[in-house]
TIMI-671361 format. One record per residue (C-alpha): residue in three letters; residue number from 1; x, y, z. Coordinates in nm, 2 decimals, decimal comma. Example, Ala and Ser with C-alpha at 12.3 -4.5 7.8 and 13.67 -1.06 7.14 Angstrom:
2
ala  1  1,23  -0,45  0,78
ser  2  1,37  -0,11  0,71
***
This chain:
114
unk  1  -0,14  -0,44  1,96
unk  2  0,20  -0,63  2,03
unk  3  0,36  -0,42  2,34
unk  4  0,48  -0,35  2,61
unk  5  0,34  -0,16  2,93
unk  6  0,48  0,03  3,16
unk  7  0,28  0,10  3,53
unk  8  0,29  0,14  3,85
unk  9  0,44  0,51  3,89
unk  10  0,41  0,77  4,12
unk  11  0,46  1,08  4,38
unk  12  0,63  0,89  4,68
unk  13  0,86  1,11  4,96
unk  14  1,21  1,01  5,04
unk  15  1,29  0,71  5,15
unk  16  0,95  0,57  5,02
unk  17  0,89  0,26  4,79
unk  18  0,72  0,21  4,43
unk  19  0,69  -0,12  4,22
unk  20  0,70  -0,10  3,86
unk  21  0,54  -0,33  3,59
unk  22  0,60  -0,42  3,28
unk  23  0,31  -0,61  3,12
unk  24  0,35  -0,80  2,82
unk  25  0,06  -0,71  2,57
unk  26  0,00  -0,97  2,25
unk  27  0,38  -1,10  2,34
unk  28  0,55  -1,33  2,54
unk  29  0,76  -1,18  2,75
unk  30  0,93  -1,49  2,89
unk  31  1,12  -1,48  2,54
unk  32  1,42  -1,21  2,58
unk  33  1,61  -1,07  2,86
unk  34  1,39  -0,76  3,00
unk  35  1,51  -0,44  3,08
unk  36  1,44  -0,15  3,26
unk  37  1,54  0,21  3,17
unk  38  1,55  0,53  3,34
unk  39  1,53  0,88  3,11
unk  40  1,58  1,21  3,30
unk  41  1,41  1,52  3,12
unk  42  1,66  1,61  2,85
unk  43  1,90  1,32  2,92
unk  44  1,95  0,98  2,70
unk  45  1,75  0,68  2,78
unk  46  2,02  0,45  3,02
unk  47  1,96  0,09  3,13
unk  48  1,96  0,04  3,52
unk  49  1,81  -0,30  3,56
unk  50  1,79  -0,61  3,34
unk  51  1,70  -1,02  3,42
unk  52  1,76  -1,27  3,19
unk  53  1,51  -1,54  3,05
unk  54  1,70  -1,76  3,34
unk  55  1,65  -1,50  3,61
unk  56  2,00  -1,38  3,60
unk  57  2,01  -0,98  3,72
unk  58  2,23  -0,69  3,66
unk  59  2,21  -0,38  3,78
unk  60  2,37  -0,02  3,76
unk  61  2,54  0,09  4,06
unk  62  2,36  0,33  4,14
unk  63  2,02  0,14  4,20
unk  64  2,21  -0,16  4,31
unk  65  2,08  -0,30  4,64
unk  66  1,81  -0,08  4,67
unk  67  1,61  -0,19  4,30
unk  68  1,52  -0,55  4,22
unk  69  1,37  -0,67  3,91
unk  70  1,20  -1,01  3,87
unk  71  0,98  -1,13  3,65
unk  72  0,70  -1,36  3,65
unk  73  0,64  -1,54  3,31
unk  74  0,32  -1,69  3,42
unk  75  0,21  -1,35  3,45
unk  76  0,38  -1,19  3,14
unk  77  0,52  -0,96  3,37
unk  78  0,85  -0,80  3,47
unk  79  0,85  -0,60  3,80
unk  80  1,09  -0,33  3,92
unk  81  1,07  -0,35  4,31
unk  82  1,22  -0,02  4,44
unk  83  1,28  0,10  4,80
unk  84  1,48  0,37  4,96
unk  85  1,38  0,60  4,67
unk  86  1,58  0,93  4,63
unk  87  1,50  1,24  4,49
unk  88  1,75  1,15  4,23
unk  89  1,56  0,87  4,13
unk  90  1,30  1,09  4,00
unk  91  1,23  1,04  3,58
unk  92  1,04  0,84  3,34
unk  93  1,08  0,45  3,36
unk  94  1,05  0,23  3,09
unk  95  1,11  -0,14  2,97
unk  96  1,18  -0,29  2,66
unk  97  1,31  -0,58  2,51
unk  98  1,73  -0,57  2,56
unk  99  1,82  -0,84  2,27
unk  100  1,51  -0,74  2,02
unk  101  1,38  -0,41  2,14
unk  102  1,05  -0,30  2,06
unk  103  0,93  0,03  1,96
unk  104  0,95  0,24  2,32
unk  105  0,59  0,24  2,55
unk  106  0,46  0,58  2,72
unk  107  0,67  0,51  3,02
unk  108  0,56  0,58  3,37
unk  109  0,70  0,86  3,56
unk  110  0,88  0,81  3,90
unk  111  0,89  1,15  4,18
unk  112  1,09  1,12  4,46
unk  113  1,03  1,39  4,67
unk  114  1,28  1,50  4,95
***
């Protein structure tokens, strides 16, 4: 099945660091700009992280300097590298495609505990 997979979530305290991965399954994922999107219960999916196919990153300001995405074509791989976690940062994490979106993964879920 052509996807992609989202892992690497977890229960970390304050403070505390997670990486995230986003695995291409039966796709390259070298071909689009990759993003990474954070969805709090009841809220709207909203793009915080995104790299181009040239390695170019944006992020939103409220992850800035303390998220970094990278990816790692020969791995078919796009990581989410996040430290200084807050309990705000806890929700559901996903990536997708930003130019050709798939259909959205399961996610992983993030808690930040203070």
């Amino acid at each position: 099945q052509v996807q992609l997979v989202e892992s690497g979530g977890g229960l970390v305290q304050s403070g505390g660091s997670l990486r995230l991965s986003c695995a291409g399954s039966g796709v390259n994922i070298g071909h689009d700009t990759v993003a990474w999107y954070r969805q709090y219960t009841g809220k709207r999916r909203e793009l915080i992280a995104s790299v181009t196919r040239g390695g170019i990153t944006v992020y939103e300001d409220s992850v800035r300097g303390r998220f970094t995405i990278s990816r790692d074509n020969a791995a078919n791989t796009v990581y989410l590298q996040m430290d200084s976690l807050r309990p705000e940062d806890t929700a559901k994490y996903y990536c997708n495609f930003f130019s050709s979106p798939f259909n959205w993964g399961q996610g992983t879920w993030v808690s930040v505990s203070s």
